[in-house]
N, CA and C of each residue as an Amber inpcrd file, in Angstrom:
protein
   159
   6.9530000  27.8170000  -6.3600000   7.8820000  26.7560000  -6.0670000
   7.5210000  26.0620000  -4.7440000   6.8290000  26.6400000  -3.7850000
   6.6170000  26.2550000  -2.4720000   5.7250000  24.9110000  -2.7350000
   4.3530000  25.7260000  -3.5840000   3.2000000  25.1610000  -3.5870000
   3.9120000  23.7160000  -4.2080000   4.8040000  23.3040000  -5.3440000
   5.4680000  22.4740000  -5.9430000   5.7340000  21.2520000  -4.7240000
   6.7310000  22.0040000  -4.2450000   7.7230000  21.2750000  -3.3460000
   6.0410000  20.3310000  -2.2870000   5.5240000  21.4270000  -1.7280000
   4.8080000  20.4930000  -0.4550000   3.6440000  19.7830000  -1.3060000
   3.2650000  19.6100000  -2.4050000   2.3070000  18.9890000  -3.2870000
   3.5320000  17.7070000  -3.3140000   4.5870000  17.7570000  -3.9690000
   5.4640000  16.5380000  -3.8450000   5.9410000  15.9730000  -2.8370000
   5.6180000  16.6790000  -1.5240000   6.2760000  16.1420000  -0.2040000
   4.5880000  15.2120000  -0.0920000   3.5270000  15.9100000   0.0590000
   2.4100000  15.0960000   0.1610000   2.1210000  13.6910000  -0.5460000
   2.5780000  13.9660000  -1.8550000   2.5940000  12.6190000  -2.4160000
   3.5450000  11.6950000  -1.9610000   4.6240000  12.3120000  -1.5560000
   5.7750000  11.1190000  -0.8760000   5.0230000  10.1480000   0.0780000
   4.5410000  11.3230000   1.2250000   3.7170000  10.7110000   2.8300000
   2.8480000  10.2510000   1.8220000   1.9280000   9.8970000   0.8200000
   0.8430000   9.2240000   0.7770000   1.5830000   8.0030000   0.1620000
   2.6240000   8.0450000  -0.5790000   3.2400000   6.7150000  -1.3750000
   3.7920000   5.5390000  -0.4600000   4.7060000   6.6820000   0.4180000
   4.9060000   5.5420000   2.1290000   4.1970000   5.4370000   3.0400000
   2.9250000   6.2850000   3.0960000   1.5600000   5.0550000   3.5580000
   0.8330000   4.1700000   2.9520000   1.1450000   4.3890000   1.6340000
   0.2300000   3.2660000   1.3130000   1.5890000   1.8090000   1.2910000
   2.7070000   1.6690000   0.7880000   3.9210000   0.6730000   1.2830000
   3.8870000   0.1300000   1.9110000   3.7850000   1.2500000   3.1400000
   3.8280000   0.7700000   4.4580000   2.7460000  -0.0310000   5.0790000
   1.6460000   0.0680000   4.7460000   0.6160000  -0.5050000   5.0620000
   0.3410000  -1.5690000   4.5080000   0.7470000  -2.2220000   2.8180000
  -0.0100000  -3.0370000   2.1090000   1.6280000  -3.7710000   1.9710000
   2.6190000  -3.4440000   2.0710000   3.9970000  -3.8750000   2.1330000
   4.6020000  -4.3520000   3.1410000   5.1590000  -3.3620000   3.4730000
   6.5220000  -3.1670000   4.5790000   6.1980000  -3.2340000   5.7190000
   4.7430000  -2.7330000   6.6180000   4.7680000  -2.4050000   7.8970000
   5.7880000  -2.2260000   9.0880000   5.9050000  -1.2310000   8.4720000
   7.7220000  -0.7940000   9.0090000   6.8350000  -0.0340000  10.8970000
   5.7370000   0.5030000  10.2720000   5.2650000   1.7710000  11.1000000
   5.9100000   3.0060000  11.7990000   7.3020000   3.1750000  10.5560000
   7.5650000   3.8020000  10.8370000   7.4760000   5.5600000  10.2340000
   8.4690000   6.2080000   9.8100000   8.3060000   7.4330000   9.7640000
   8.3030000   7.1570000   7.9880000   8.2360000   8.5360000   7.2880000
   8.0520000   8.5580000   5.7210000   9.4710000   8.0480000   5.2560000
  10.3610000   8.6820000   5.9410000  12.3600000   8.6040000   5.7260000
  12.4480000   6.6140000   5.8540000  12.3130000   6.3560000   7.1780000
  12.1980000   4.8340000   7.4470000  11.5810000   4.4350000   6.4510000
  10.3320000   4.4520000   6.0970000   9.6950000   3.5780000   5.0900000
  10.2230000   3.9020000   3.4910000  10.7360000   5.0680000   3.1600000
  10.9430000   4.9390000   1.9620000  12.6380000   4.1610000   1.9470000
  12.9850000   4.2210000   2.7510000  14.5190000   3.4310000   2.9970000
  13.9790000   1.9750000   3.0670000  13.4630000   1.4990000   3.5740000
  12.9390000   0.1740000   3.4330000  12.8120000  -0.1440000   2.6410000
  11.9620000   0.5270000   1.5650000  11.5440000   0.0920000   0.5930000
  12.3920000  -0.3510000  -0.5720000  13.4940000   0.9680000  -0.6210000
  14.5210000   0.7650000  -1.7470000  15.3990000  -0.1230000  -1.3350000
  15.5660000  -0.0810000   0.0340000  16.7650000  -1.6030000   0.4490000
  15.8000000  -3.2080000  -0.1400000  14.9070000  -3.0350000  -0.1850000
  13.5920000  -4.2090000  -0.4680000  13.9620000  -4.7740000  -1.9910000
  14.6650000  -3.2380000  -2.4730000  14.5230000  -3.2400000  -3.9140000
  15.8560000  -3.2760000  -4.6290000  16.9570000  -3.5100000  -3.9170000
  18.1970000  -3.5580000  -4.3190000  19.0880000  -2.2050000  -4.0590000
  18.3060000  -1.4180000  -3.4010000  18.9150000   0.3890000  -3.4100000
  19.4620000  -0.0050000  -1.5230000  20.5710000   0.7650000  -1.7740000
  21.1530000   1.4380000  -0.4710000  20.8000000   2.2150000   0.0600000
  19.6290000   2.9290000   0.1460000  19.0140000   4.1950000   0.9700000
  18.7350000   3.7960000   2.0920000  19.5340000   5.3460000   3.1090000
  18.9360000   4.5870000   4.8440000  18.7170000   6.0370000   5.0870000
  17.9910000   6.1950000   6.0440000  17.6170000   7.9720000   6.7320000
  18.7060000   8.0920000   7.2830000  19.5330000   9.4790000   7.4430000
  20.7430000   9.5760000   8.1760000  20.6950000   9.1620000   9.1520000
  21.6120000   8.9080000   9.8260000  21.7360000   8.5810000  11.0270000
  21.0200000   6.9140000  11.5370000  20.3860000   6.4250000  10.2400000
  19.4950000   5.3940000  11.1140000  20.0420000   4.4300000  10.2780000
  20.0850000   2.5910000  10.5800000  19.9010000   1.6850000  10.2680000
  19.0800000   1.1180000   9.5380000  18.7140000   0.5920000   8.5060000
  17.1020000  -0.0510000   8.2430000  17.3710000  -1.5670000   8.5320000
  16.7570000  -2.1060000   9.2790000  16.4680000  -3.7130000  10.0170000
  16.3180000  -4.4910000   8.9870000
């Protein structure tokens, strides 16, 4: 289950670098950029505690 979980956490960080780079240039963290993205996209996702601009 471990091996699962951090194989899917890796693909996350590679999905919001590549966004972030060819998209969004948020430069920010994986949480920031995947919140960006879905606010981009009609979704309400923000990292706790944070705002997305």
């Amino acid at each position: 289950m471990r091996l699962t979980a951090s194989v899917l956490r890796t693909a996350f960080d590679d999905l919001a670098a590549v966004l972030d780079a060819r998209f969004l240039g948020t430069g920010g963290i994986v949480e920031r950029i995947l919140a960006a993205y879905a606010a981009d996209h009609g979704g309400r996702a923000q990292p706790q505690g944070e705002e997305c601009p």
